[in-house]
C-alpha positions, -999 to 999 in steps of 0.1 A, spaced: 569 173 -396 593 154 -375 587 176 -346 546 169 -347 556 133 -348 578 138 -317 552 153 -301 524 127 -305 550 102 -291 553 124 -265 517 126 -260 509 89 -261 542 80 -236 525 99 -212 491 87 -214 504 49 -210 528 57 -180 498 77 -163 483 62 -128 452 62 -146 465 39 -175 489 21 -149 461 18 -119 476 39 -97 451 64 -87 449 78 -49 421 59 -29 411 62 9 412 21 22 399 27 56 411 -2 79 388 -6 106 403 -8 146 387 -21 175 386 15 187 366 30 153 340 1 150 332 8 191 325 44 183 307 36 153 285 10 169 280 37 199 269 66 170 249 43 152 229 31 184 223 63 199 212 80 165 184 51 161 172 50 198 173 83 196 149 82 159 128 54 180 116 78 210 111 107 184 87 84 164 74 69 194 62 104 207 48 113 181 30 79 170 15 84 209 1 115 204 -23 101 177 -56 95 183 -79 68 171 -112 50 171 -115 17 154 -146 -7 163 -150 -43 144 -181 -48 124 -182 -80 107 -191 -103 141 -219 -75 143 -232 -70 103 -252 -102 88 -233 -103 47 -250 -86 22 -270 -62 40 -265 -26 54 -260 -20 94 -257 10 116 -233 9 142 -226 35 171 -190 49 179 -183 71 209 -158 96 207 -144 110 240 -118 132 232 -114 158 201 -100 144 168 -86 176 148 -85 177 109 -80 162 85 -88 125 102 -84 97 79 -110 73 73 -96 33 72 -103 -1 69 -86 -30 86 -84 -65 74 -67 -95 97 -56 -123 85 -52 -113 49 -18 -124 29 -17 -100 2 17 -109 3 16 -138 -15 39 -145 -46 13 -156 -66 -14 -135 -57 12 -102 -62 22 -113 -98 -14 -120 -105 -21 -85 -131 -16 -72 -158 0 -41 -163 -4 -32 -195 -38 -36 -192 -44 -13 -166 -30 11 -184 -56 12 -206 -48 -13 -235 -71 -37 -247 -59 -75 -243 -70 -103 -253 -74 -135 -232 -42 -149 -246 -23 -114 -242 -33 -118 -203 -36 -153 -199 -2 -161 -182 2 -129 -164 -34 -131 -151 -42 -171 -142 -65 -182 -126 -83 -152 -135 -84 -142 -169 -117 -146 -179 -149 -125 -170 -166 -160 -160 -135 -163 -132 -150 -130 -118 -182 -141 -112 -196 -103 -126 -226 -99 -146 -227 -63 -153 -198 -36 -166 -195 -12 -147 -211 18 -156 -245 2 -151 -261 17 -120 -281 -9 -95 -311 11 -105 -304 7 -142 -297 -28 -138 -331 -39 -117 -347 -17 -146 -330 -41 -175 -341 -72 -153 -381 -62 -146 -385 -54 -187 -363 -74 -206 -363 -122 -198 -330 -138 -195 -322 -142 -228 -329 -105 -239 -305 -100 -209 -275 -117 -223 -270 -87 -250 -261 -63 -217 -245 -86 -195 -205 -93 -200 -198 -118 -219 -183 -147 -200 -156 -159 -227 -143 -124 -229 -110 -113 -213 -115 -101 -177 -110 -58 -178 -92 -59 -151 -80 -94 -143 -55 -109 -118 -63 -126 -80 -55 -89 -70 -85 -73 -87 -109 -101 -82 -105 -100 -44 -111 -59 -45 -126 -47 -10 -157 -36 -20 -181 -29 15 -187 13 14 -193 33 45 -212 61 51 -204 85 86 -231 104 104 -230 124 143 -255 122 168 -286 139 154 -285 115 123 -267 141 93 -246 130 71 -208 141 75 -194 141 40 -162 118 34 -134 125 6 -131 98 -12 -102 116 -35 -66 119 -28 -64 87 -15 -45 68 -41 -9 74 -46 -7 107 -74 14 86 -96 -6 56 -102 -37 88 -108 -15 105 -131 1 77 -150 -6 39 -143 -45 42 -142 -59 47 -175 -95 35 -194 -95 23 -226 -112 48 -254 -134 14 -261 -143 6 -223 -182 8 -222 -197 -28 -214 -163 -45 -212 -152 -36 -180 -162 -50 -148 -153 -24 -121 -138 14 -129 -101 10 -127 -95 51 -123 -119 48 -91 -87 55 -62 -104 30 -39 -90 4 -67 -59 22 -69 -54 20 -32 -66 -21 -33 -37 -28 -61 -10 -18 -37 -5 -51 -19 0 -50 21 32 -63 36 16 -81 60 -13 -101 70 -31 -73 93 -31 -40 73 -48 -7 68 -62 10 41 -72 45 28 -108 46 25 -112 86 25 -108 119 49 -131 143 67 -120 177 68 -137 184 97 -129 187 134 -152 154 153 -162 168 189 -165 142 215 -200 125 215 -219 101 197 -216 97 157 -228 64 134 -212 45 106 -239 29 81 -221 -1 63 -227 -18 32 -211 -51 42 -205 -67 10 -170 -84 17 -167 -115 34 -144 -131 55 -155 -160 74 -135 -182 45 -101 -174 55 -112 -169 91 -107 -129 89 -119 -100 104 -128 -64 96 -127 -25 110 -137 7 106 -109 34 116 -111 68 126 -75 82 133 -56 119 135 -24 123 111 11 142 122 41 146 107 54 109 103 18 95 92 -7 79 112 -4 57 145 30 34 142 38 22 173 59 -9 155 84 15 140 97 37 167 96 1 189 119 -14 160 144 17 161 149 11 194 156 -24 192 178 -14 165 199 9 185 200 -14 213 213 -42 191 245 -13 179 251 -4 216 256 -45 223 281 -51 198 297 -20 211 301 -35 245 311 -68 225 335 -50 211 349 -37 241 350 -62 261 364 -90 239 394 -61 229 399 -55 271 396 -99 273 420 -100 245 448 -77 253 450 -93 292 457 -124 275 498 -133 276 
């Protein structure tokens, strides 16, 4: 028995005089010389101006058509506008729209949603109240209908039934917003239409255009949706609208043609619903080719560049001020 005992001693000596117990494990401390953060700086700059030209070729090779519609669409009403393509545009080519002037980036207009509710669960206008101010409400949207009722429907309801009758199919105006939030209220909601020379209609995807992760999992309707909800919430043109731009002139997703466009003559018909005139903004319809980084980003490669330029300077810096300083007596 005494010799288990010894050994447990033994055991638990060794433990506390270990350079674990005693802080005295091996680690690498590089010190940094004037020599190593040159080289560095040199490695670094080279590697991102390198990256820049890379991205700046390839963001050149991209070809695009973009025209501005709202100084040439009255509000509210349908236009047709001519684009001229002069060169081929290969498949797929992504269908966009540009806003200027647009701060999606605003703190309180980001925060303004509810999660929770997207996902499909019904809330009451407490429940989304202070995620959702000023807009938690259906009489904040400034919507009538729920969704599901087609234009048709609804001029149907409106010829046979007077304004009274009506209230029992409109959305009630003290009822929580489905969805609510700045972000949803201010959805883009013009819709395009793309046709070539001879007048046909050249079919747009309008799938695949939201992130697969917010289709799969942050999207969801409610079992109990029908005549509580103002706009679809599983439609990808909302999905794509929820994902708040970084800045205040940005692109978004509106679909793709999988189709090759030959140069010539082609028309975009417009529903221009969205205005802009308010926060003094303006609005286009993109046609650009995709590569392997994405579509045309010009800004990135340029910034690469600057990046590298910035490491080669410190470099010199670096040099330099070690050459200045070792002269000195």
């Amino acid at each position: 028995m005494a010799e288990k005992h010894d050994d447990k001693d033994t055991q638990y000596e060794a433990l506390l005089n270990s350079n674990f117990k005693q802080q005295k494990l091996s680690a690498w401390r590089p010190v940094p010389t004037i020599a190593s953060t040159t080289i560095t700086f040199i490695i670094f700059g080279i590697v991102f101006i390198i990256i820049g030209i890379i991205v700046l070729i390839f963001s050149n090779q991209i070809r695009e058509h973009k025209i501005r519609y709202d100084t040439q669409c009255t509000i509210d009403q349908v236009c047709t506008l001519e684009i001229n393509i002069e060169e081929k545009l290969e498949k797929p080519v992504m269908v966009y729209y540009q806003l200027a002037n647009f701060y999606q980036n605003h703190r309180r207009y980001v925060k303004s949603k509810s999660n929770s509710q997207l996902s499909g669960e019904l809330k009451t206008a407490e429940d989304i109240k202070s995620d959702c101010e000023p807009v938690y409400l259906n009489k904040h949207l400034h919507k009538v209908y729920p969704f599901e009722y087609t234009q048709e429907y609804i001029k149907e309801l409106e010829e046979k039934y007077s304004e009274t009758e009506l209230q029992a199919y409109k959305l009630n105006p003290e009822a929580p917003a489905n969805p609510c939030g700045l972000i949803a209220k201010s959805l883009f909601n013009d819709t395009f239409s793309f046709q070539d020379s001879s007048k046909s209609n050249i079919f747009i995807n309008e799938t695949g255009i939201a992130w697969q992760s917010d289709i799969d999992m942050k999207y969801k309707l409610n079992d109990n949706y029908q005549g509580k909800m103002w706009v679809n919430t599983t439609d990808e043109h909302f999905m794509v609208w929820m994902r708040p731009a970084g800045l205040p002139n940005f692109r978004k997703l509106w679909g793709k043609v999988n189709q090759d466009l030959m140069p010539g003559k082609y028309y975009i018909v417009i529903n221009n619903n969205y205005p802009v005139e308010k926060f003094e903004g303006e609005k286009y319809f993109v046609l650009s080719t995709v590569n392997a980084f994405g579509g045309k980003n010009s800004f990135l490669g340029i910034s690469y560049i600057c990046v590298g330029g910035i490491c080669l300077i410190m470099a010199l810096l670096f040099f330099f001020g070690y050459k200045s300083h070792s002269k000195t007596p």
